[in-house]
Backbone as numpy.savetxt, mean C-alpha at the origin, in Angstrom:
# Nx Ny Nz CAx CAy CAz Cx Cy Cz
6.09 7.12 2.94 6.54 6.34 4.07 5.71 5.06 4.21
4.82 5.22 3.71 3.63 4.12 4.29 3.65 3.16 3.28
4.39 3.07 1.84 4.69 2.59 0.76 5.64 1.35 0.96
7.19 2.52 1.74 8.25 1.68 2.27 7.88 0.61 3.42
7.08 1.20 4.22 6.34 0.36 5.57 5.76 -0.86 5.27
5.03 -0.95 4.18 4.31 -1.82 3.48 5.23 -3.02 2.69
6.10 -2.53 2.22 6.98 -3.32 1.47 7.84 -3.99 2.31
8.41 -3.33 3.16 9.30 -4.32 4.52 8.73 -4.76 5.02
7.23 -4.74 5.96 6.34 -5.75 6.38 6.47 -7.43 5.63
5.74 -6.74 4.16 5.27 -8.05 3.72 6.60 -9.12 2.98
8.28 -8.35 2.45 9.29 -9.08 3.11 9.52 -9.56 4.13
8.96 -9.08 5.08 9.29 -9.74 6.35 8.48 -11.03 7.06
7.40 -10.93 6.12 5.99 -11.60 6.18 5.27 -11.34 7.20
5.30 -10.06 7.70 4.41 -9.58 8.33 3.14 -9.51 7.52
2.18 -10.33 6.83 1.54 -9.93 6.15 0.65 -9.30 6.32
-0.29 -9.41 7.46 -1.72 -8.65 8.20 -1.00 -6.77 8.25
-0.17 -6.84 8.54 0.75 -5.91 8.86 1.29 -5.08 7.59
1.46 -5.52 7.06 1.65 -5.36 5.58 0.39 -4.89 4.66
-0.89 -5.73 4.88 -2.22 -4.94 4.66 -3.16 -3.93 4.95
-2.54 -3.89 6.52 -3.32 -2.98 6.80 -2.41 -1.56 6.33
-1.00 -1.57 6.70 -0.32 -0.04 5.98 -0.49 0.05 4.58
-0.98 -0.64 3.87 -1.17 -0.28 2.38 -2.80 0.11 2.22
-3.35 -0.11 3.14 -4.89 -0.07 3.04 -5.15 1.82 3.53
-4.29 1.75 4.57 -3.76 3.07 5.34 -3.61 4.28 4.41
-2.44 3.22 3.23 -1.88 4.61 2.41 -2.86 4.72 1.71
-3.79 3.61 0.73 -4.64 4.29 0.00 -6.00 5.56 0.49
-5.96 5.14 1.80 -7.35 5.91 1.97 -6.78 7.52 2.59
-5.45 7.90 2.44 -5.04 9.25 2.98 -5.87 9.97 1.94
-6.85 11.05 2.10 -6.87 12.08 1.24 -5.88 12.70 0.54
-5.83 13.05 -0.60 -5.11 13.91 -1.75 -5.09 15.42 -1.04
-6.07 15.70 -0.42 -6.50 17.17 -0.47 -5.29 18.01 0.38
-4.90 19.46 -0.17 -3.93 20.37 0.79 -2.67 19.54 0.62
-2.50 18.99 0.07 -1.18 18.22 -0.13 -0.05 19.21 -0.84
1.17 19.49 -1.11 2.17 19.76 -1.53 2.39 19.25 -2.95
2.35 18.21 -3.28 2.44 17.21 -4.41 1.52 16.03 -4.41
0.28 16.61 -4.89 -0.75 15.57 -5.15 -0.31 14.59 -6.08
0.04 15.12 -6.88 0.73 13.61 -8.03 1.73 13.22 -7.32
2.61 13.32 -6.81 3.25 12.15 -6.27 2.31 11.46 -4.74
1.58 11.78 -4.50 0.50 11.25 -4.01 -0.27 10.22 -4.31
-0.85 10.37 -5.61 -1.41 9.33 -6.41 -0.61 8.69 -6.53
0.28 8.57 -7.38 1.75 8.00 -7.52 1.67 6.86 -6.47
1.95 7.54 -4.88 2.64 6.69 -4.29 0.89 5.86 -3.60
0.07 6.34 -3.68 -1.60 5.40 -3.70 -1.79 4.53 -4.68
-1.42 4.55 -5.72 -0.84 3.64 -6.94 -0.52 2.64 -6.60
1.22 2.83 -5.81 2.08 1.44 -5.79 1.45 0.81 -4.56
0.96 1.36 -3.76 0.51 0.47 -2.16 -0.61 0.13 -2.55
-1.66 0.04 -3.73 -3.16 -0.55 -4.36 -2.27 -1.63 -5.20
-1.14 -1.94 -5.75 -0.32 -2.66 -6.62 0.04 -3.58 -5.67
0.60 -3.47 -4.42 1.66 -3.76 -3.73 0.49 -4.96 -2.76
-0.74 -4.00 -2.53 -1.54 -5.07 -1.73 -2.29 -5.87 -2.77
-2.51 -5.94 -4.03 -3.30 -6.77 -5.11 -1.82 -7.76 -4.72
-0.59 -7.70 -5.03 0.43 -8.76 -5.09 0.59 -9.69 -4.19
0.34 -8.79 -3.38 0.21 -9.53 -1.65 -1.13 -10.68 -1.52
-2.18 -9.67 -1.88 -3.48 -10.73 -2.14 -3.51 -11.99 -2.77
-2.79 -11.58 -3.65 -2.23 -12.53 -5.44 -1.75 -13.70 -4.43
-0.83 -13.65 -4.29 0.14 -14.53 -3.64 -0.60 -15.13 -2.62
-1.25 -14.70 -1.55 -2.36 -15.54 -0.53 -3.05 -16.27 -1.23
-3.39 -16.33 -2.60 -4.45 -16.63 -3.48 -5.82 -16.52 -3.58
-6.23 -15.08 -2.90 -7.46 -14.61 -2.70 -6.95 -13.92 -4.51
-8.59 -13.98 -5.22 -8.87 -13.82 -6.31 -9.59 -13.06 -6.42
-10.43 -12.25 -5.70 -11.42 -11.56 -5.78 -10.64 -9.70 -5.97
């Protein structure tokens, strides 16, 4: 959810908004989860999703 949240934000150019739910999804613990790999998985695309976002502001670091 927090993947999709992230991605319509920063279409929308909500961007602050957009960083902080991707910052959100990465730091959920794995642990007691149902499907840890699709977990990672989806901590993956929102660490992808906010580097693009960054990219594009043209922060380089």
């Amino acid at each position: 959810a927090y993947l999709n949240t992230g991605i319509v934000l920063m279409n929308q150019g909500r961007l602050d908004e957009a960083k902080r739910t991707f910052v959100t999804c990465a730091d959920i613990p794995d642990e007691n989860l149902k499907d840890p790999h699709a977990h990672k998985s989806s901590v993956t695309s929102c660490l992808y999703n906010l580097g693009k976002l960054l990219h594009e502001q043209g922060h380089q670091e």
